[in-house]
C-alpha positions as CSV (number, residue, x, y, z in Angstrom):
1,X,8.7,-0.2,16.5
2,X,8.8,0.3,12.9
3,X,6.1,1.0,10.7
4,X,5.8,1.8,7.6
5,X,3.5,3.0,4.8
6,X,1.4,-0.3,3.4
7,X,0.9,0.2,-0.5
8,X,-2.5,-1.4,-1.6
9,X,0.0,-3.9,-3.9
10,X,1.4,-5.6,-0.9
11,X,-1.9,-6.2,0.5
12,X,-3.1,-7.6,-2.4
13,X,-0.2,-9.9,-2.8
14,X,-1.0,-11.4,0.4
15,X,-4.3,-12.7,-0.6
16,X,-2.7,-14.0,-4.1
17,X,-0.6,-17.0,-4.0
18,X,0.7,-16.0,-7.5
19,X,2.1,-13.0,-6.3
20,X,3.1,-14.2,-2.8
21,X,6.8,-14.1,-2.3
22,X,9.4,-14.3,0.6
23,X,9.5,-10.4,0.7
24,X,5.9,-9.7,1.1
25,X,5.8,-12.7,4.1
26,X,8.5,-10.5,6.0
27,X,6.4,-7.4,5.5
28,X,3.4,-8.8,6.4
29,X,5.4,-10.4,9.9
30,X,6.8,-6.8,10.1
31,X,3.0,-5.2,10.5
32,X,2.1,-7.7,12.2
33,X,4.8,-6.4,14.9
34,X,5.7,-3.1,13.8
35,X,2.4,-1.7,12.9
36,X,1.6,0.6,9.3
37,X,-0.5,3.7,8.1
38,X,-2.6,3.5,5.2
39,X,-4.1,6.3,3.1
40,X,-7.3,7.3,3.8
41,X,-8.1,5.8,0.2
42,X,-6.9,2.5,0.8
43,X,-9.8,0.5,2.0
44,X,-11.7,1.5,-1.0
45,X,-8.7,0.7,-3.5
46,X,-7.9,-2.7,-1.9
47,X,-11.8,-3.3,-2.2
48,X,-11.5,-2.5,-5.8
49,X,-8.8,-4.8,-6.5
50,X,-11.1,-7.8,-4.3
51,X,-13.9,-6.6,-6.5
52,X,-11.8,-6.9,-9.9
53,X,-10.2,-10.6,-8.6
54,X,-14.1,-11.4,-7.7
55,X,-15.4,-11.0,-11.0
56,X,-12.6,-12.2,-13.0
57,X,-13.1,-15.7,-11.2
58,X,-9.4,-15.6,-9.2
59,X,-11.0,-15.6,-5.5
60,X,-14.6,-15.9,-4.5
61,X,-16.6,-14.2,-1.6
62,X,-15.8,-16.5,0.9
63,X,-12.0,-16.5,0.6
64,X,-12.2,-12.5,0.7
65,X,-14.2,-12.3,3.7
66,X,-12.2,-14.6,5.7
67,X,-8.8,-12.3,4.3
68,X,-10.9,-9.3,5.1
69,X,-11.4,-10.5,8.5
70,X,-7.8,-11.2,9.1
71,X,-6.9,-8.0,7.9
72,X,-9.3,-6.0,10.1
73,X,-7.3,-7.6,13.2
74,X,-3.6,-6.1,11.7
75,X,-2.3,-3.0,13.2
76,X,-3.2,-1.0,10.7
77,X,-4.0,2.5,10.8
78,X,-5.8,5.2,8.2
79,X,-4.5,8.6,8.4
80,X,-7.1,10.7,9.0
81,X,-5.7,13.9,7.0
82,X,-5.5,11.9,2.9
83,X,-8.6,14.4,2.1
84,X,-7.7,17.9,3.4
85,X,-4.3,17.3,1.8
86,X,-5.9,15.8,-1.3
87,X,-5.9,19.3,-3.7
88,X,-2.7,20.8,-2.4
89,X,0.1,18.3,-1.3
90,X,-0.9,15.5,-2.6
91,X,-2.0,16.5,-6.2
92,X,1.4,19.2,-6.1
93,X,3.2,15.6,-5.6
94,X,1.3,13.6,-8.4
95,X,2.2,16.7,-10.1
96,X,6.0,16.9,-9.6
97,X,6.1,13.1,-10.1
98,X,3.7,12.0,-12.6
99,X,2.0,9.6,-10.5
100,X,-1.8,9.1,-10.1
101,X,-3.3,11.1,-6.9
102,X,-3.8,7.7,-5.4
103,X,-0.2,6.6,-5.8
104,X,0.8,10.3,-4.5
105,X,-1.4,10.0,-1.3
106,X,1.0,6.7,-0.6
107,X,4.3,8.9,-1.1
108,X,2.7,11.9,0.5
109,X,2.0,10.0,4.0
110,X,5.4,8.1,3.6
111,X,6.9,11.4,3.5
112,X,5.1,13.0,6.2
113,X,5.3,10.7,9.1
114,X,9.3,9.8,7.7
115,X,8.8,6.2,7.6
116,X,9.3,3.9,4.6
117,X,7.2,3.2,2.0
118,X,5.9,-0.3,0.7
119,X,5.1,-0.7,-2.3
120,X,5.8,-3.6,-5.6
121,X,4.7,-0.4,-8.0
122,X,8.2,0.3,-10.0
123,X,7.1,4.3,-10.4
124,X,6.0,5.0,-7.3
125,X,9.1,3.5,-6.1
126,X,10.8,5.6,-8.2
127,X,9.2,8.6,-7.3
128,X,9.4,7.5,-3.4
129,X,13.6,7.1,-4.0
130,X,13.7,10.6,-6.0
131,X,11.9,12.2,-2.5
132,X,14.7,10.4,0.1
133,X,11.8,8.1,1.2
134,X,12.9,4.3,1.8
135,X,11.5,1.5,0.1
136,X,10.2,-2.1,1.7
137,X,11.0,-4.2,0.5
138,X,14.4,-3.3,-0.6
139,X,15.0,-6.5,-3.5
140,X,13.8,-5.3,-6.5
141,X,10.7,-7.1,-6.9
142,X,8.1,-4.4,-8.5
143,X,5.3,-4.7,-11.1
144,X,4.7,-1.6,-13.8
């Protein structure tokens, strides 16, 4: 097995054809076998961006809640330790790498359990490659 650390930005490109490409398939085939680990922050920023889509008229209720329930059956687990760590290691990394804490807690977890991180966010990936911690996918695919 392989996992990895699942960035809120692949998630969300699953649910949006627009931003749906080859890459994110793979990764989403890789979970599905390999398994990933998720901040504890995720489910509430991944909400956030369904709320946003929601309002904005991209997606309605029913299409999220059927993606919701698909994603509820992934192998997908939320590390437990994203708040004890969240005033010392992970805002030292936001910090160090002028990212957002929620960005750091991504980088933070990729670090800790040495698996790669994925991620289409062009600084975080930045910061992730400046720490020795892999990127998923590798092409060079990344928003902002």
């Amino acid at each position: 097995m392989n996992p990895f650390v699942l960035d809120c930005s692949i998630a969300a490109a699953w649910l949006f054809e627009d931003e749906a490409a080859p890459v994110t398939d793979a990764l989403l085939r890789r979970l599905t076998r390999d398994g990933a680990f998720v901040p504890g922050l995720w489910r509430l920023e991944l909400g956030n961006v369904l709320a946003q889509a929601e309002r904005s008229k991209r997606t309605d209720a029913t299409r999220i809640a059927r993606w919701i329930e698909r994603l509820e059956k992934l192998p997908i687990v939320v590390d437990p330790e994203t708040g004890s760590r969240a005033f010392r290691e992970i805002l030292g990394l936001a910090r160090q790498e002028r990212l957002t804490t929620y960005d750091a807690a991504y980088l933070e977890l990729a670090i800790r359990k040495g698996i790669p991180l994925a991620t289409l966010d062009r600084a975080l990936a930045r910061a992730a490659r400046r720490r020795g911690v892999a990127i998923l996918p590798q092409e060079e695919r990344t928003t902002s």
